[in-house]
C-alpha positions in Angstrom: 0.0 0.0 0.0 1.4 3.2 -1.0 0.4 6.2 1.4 2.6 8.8 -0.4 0.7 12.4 -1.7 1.4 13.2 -5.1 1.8 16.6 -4.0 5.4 16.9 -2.6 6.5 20.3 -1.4 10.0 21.9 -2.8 12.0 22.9 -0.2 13.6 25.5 -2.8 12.6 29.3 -2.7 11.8 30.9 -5.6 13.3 34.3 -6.3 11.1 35.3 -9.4 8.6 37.1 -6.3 11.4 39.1 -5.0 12.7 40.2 -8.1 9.4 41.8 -8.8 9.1 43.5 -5.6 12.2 44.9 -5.9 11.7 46.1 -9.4 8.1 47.8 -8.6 9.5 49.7 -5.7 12.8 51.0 -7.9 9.7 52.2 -10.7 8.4 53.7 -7.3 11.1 55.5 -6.7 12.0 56.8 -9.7 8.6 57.7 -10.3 8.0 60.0 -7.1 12.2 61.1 -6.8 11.4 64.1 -9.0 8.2 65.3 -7.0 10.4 65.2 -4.0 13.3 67.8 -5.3 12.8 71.2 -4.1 12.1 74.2 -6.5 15.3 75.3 -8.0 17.0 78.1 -9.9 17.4 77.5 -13.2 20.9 77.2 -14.1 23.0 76.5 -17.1 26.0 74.5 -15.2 29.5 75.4 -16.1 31.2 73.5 -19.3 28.2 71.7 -19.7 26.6 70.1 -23.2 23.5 70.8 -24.1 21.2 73.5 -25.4 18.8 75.9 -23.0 15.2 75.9 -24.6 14.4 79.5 -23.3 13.9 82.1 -25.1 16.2 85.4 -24.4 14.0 87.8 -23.6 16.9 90.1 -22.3 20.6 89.4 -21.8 22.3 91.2 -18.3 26.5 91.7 -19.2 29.0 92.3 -15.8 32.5 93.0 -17.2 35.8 92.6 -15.0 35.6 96.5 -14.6 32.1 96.5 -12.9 30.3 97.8 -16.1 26.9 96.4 -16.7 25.3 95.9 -20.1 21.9 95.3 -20.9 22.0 93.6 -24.5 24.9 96.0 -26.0 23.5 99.1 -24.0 25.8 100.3 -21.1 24.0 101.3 -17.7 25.2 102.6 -14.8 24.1 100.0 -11.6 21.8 102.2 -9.8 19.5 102.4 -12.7 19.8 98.4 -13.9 16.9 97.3 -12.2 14.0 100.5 -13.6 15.6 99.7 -16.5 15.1 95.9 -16.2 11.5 96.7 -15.5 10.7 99.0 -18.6 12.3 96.6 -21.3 10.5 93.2 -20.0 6.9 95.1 -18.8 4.2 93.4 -20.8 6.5 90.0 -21.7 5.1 86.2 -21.1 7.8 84.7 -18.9 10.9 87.4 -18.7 14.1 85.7 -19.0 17.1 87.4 -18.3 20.1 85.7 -18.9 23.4 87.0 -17.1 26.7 86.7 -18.5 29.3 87.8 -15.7 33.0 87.6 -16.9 35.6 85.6 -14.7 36.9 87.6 -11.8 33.7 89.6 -11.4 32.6 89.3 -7.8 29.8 87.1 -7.0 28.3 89.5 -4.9 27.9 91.3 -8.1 26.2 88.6 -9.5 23.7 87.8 -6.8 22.5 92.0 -6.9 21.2 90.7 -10.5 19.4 87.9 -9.2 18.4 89.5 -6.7 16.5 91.8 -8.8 15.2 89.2 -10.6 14.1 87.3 -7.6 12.1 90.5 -6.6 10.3 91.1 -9.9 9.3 87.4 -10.6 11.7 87.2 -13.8 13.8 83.7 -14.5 17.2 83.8 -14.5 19.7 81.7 -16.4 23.5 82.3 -15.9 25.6 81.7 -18.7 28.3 80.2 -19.4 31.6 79.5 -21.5 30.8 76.5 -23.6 32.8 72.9 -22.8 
């Protein structure tokens, strides 16, 4: 007499379960990493490939010497930011992007963005190309 059940049980654990776990919560991740990410300046990063999508609205120039351009136009400091205000009044998303040359000191830099901070314009620094 044979009392055996034809079911036997594998002692052997398959991993085909866990692979799938794993591989839904990295999808997770991935998925909700972005949401996370705090709100940002936008940036163009030094030597870096790529093209910006943005169009230039105005362009913001800083020379070694402390003289500030808007476009070709020289300004003096004081009156950068009424003048800021006058040329992008009445645009749909006013970029400015701001070219400072090397050796200009950031403090410099951060009055422009300040500016722009204040009035609600984007700001994208440029840079030299890699």
């Amino acid at each position: 007499m044979n009392l055996r059940g034809r079911n036997k049980v594998s002692p052997e654990f398959s991993m085909s379960s866990m692979t799938d776990i794993v591989f839904l919560l990295l999808v997770f991740f991935l998925l909700t990493s972005p949401a996370i990410t705090p709100e940002a300046l936008d940036l163009i990063l030094p030597k870096a490939k790529g093209k910006s999508s943005n169009a230039q609205n105005i362009s913001v120039s800083i020379t070694n010497k402390l003289q500030y351009y808007i476009d070709e136009e020289r300004i003096s400091q004081s009156s950068l930011e009424s003048t800021l205000l006058s040329r992008l009044q009445g645009k749909n998303e006013p970029t400015i992007i701001l070219r400072a040359e090397e050796g200009v000191p950031i403090e410099k830099a951060v009055g422009v963005m300040d500016i722009a901070n204040r009035n609600k314009f984007k700001v994208i620094l440029a840079v030299r190309p890699e």
